[in-house]
C-alpha positions as CSV (number, residue, x, y, z in Angstrom):
1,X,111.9,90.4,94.0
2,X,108.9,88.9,93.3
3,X,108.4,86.5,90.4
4,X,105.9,87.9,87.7
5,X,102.1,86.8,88.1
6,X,100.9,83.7,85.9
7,X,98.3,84.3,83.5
8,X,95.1,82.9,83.7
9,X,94.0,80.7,80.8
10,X,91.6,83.7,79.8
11,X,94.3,86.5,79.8
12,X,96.2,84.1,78.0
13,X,93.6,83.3,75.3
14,X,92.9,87.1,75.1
15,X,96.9,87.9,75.0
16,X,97.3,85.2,71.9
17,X,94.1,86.8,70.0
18,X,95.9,90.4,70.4
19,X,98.8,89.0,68.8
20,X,97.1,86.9,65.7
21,X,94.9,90.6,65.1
22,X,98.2,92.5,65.1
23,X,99.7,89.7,62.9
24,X,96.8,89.8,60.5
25,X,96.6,93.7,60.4
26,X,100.2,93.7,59.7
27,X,99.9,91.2,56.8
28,X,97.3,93.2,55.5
29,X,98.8,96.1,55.7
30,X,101.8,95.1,53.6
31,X,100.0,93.4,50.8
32,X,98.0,96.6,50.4
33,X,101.1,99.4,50.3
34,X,101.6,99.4,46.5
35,X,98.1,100.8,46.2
36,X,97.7,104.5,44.9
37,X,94.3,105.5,45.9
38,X,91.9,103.3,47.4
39,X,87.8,104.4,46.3
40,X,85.0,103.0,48.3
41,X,81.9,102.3,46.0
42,X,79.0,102.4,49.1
43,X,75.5,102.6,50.0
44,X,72.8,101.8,53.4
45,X,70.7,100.8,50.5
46,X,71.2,97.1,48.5
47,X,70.2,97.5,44.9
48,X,70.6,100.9,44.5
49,X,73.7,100.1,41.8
50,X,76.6,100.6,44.3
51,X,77.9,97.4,41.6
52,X,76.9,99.6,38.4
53,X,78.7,102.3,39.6
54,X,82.0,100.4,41.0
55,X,82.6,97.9,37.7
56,X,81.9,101.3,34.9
57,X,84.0,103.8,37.3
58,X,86.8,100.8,37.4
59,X,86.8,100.1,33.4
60,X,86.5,103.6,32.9
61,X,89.5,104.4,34.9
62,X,91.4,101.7,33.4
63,X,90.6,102.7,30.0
64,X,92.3,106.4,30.6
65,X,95.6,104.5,31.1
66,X,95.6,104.1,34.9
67,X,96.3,100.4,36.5
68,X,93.3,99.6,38.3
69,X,92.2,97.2,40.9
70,X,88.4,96.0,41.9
71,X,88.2,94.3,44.9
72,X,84.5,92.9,45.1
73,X,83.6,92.9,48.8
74,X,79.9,91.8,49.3
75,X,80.5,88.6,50.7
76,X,77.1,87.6,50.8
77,X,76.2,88.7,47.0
78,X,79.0,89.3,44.9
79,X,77.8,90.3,41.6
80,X,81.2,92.2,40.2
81,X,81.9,88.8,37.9
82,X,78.6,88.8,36.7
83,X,78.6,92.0,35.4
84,X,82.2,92.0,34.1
85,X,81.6,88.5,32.7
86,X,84.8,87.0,34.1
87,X,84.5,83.4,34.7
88,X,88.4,82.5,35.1
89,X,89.6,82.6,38.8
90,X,92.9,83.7,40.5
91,X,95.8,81.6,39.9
92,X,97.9,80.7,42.6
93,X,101.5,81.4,43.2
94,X,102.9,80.8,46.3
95,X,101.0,82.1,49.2
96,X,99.5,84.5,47.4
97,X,96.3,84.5,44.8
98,X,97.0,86.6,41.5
99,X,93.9,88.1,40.4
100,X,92.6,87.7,36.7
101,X,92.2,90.8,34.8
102,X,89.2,91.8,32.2
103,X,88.7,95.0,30.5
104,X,92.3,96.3,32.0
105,X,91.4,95.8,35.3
106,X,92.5,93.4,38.4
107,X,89.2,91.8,39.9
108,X,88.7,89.7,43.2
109,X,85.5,88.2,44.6
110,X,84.2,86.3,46.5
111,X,82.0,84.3,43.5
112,X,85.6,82.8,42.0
113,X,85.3,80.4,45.0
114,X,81.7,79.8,44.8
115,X,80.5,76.1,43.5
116,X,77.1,77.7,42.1
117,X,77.0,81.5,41.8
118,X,72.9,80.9,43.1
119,X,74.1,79.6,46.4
120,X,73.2,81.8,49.2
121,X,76.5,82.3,51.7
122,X,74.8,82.3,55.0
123,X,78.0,83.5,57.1
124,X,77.4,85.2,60.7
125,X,80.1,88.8,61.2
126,X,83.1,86.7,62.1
127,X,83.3,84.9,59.3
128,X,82.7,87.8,57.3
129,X,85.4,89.0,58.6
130,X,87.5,86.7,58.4
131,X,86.6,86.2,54.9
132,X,87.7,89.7,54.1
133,X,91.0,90.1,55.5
134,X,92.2,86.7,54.1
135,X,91.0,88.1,50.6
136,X,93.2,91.1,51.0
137,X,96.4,89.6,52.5
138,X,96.1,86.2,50.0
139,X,95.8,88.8,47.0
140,X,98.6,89.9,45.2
141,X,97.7,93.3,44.2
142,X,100.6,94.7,42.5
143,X,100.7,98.7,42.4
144,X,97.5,99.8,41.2
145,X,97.1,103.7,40.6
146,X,93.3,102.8,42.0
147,X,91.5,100.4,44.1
148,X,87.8,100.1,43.7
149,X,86.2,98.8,46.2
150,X,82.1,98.0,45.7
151,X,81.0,97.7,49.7
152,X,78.2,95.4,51.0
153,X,75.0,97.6,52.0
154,X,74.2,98.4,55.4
155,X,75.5,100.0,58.5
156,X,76.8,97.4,60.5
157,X,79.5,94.6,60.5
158,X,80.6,93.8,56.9
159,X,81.0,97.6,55.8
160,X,82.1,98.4,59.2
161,X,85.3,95.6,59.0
162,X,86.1,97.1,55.6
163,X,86.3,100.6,56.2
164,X,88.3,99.6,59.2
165,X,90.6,97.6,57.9
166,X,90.8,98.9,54.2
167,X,92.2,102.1,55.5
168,X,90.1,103.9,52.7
169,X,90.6,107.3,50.9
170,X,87.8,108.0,50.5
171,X,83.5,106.7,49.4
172,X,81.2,107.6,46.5
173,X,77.9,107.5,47.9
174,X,75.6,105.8,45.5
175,X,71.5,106.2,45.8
176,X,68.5,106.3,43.6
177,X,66.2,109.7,43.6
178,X,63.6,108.0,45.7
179,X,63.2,109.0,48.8
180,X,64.2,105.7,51.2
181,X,67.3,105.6,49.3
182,X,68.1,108.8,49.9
183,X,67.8,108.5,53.4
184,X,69.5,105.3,53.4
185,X,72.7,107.3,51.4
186,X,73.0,109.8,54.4
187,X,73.1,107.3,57.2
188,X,75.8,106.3,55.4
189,X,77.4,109.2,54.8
190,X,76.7,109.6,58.8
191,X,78.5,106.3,59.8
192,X,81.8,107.3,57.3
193,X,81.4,110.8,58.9
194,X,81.9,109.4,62.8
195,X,84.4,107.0,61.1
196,X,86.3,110.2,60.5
197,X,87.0,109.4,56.9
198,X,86.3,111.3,53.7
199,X,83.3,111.0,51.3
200,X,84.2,112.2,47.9
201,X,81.0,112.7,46.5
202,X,77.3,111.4,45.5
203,X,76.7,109.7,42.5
204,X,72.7,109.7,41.6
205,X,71.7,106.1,39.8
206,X,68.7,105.6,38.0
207,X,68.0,109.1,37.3
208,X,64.7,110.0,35.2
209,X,61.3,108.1,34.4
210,X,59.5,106.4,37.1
211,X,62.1,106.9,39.5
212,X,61.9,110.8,39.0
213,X,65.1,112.6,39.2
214,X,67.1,115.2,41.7
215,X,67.0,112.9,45.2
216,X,71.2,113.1,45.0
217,X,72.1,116.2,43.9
218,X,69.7,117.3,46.6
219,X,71.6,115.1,49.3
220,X,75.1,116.2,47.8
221,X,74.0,119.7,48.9
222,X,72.3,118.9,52.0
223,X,75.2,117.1,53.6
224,X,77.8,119.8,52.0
225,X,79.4,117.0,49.4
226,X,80.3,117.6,45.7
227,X,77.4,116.0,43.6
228,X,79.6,113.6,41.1
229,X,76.7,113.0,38.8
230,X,73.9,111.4,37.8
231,X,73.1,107.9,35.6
232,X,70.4,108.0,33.3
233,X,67.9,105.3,33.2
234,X,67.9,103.5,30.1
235,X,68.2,100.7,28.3
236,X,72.3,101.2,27.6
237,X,72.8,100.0,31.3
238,X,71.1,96.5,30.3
239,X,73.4,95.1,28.1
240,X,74.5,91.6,29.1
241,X,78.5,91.4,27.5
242,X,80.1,94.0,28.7
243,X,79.9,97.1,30.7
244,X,77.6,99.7,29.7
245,X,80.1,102.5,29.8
246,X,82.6,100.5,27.1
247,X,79.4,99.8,24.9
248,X,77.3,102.9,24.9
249,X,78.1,106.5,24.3
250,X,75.8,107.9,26.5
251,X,76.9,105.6,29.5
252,X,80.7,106.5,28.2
253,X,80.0,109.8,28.6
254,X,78.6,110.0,32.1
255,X,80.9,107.6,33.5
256,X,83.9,110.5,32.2
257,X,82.7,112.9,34.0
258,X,82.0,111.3,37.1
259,X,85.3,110.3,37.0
260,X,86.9,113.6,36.1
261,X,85.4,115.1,38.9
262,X,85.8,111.8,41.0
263,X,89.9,112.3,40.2
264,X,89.8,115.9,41.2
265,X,88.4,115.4,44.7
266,X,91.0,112.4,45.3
267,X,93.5,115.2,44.1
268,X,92.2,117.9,46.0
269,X,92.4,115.6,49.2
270,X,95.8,114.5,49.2
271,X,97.1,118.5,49.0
């Protein structure tokens, strides 16, 4: 009987990164299995308020009782600190990072390890990568009834690693009326679509004045997805302490009922 072939340094090298993926999936996979329902906050489209939308639907959830985790993955621009005004980072124990908590809910991002929240991170796809999965193996989580994710923009690498590795319930789409956005919002609806995973609903920011107004529900019904709502423009979404949906009635009130119907779509999904 012959004795087995020896590898070649580059089977070898490819064997060993099989192993450290399955390792790292598998780590990921345990730190993440406490977690009830996990909500991607995404758009094709930066600035269109995908971080609006993720920090209010977050606080809002928290506030009816449920335990709630935000898990800020635009690597290159986090801005879910900013607009929760969290300055205190997560605090080690062990191997793992225990995230701080404001307004009832568990936050990690990737400005807590940022010198200066102006620097620009100039990281290529592997690093973003990288960057992401350590986040969600390192984090102690807990057993959050949700998990609000607020996606990086685009179509390509950094979304791409997070739905894939993220396992996801399900997205709200975010756009403005106008219509680039809009177009932007169904090519990403399109990419979840050939990911085979579920989109939940559309959620219509910046609604009224300039921007005109009817751009999401009209997508929502294009593309055969419940419309979730729509955010008024105003002033109420400006304010610089806290977020607008624990400060202003109006913004309270839309934030409720996106959520309401939010929770009945995650509901209708797992029967």
């Amino acid at each position: 009987m012959s004795s087995p072939r020896k590898l070649t340094p580059q089977e070898e090298a490819r064997l060993a990164q099989v192993r450290s993926n399955f390792q790292e999936r598998r780590k990921v996979s345990e730190s993440l299995e406490g977690i009830g329902t996990r909500i991607g906050v995404y758009s094709g489209k930066g600035g269109v308020g995908k971080t609006t939308v993720a920090t209010n639907l977050a606080v809002t959830l928290a506030a009816e009782e449920n335990d709630v985790a935000l898990f800020d993955c635009d690597i290159d621009c986090p801005n879910v600190t900013r607009v929760l005004r969290i300055s205190e980072g997560p605090i080690q124990n062990g191997e793992k990072l225990v995230p701080p908590s404001r307004f009832g809910v568990k936050v990690m991002s990737m400005a807590f390890f940022q010198d200066n929240e102006d620097e620009a991170i100039v990281w290529r796809g592997p690093m973003i990568h990288n960057a992401i999965n350590q986040f969600l193996h390192s984090t102690e989580w807990g057993n959050p009834d949700y998990m609000i994710v607020d996606l990086p923009p685009g179509t390509s690498d950094a979304p791409l690693t997070v739905m894939q590795t993220l396992n996801l319930d399900g997205f709200v789409i975010v756009t403005t009326p106008h219509e680039l956005a809009v177009l932007d919002a169904k090519r990403s609806i399109n990419m979840i679509k050939k990911m085979n995973l579920k989109v939940f609903g559309v959620v219509e920011n910046l609604s009224g004045g300039v921007f005109g107004t009817g751009g999401g529900k009209a997508l929502a019904e294009e593309m055969d997805l419940p419309f979730l709502g729509a955010l008024t423009m105003s002033a109420d979404y400006t304010n610089s302490k806290k977020p607008a949906s624990l400060e202003s009635d109006i913004a309270a009130a839309e934030f409720k009922s996106i959520s309401e119907k939010l929770k009945a779509q995650v509901e209708a999904n797992k029967s």
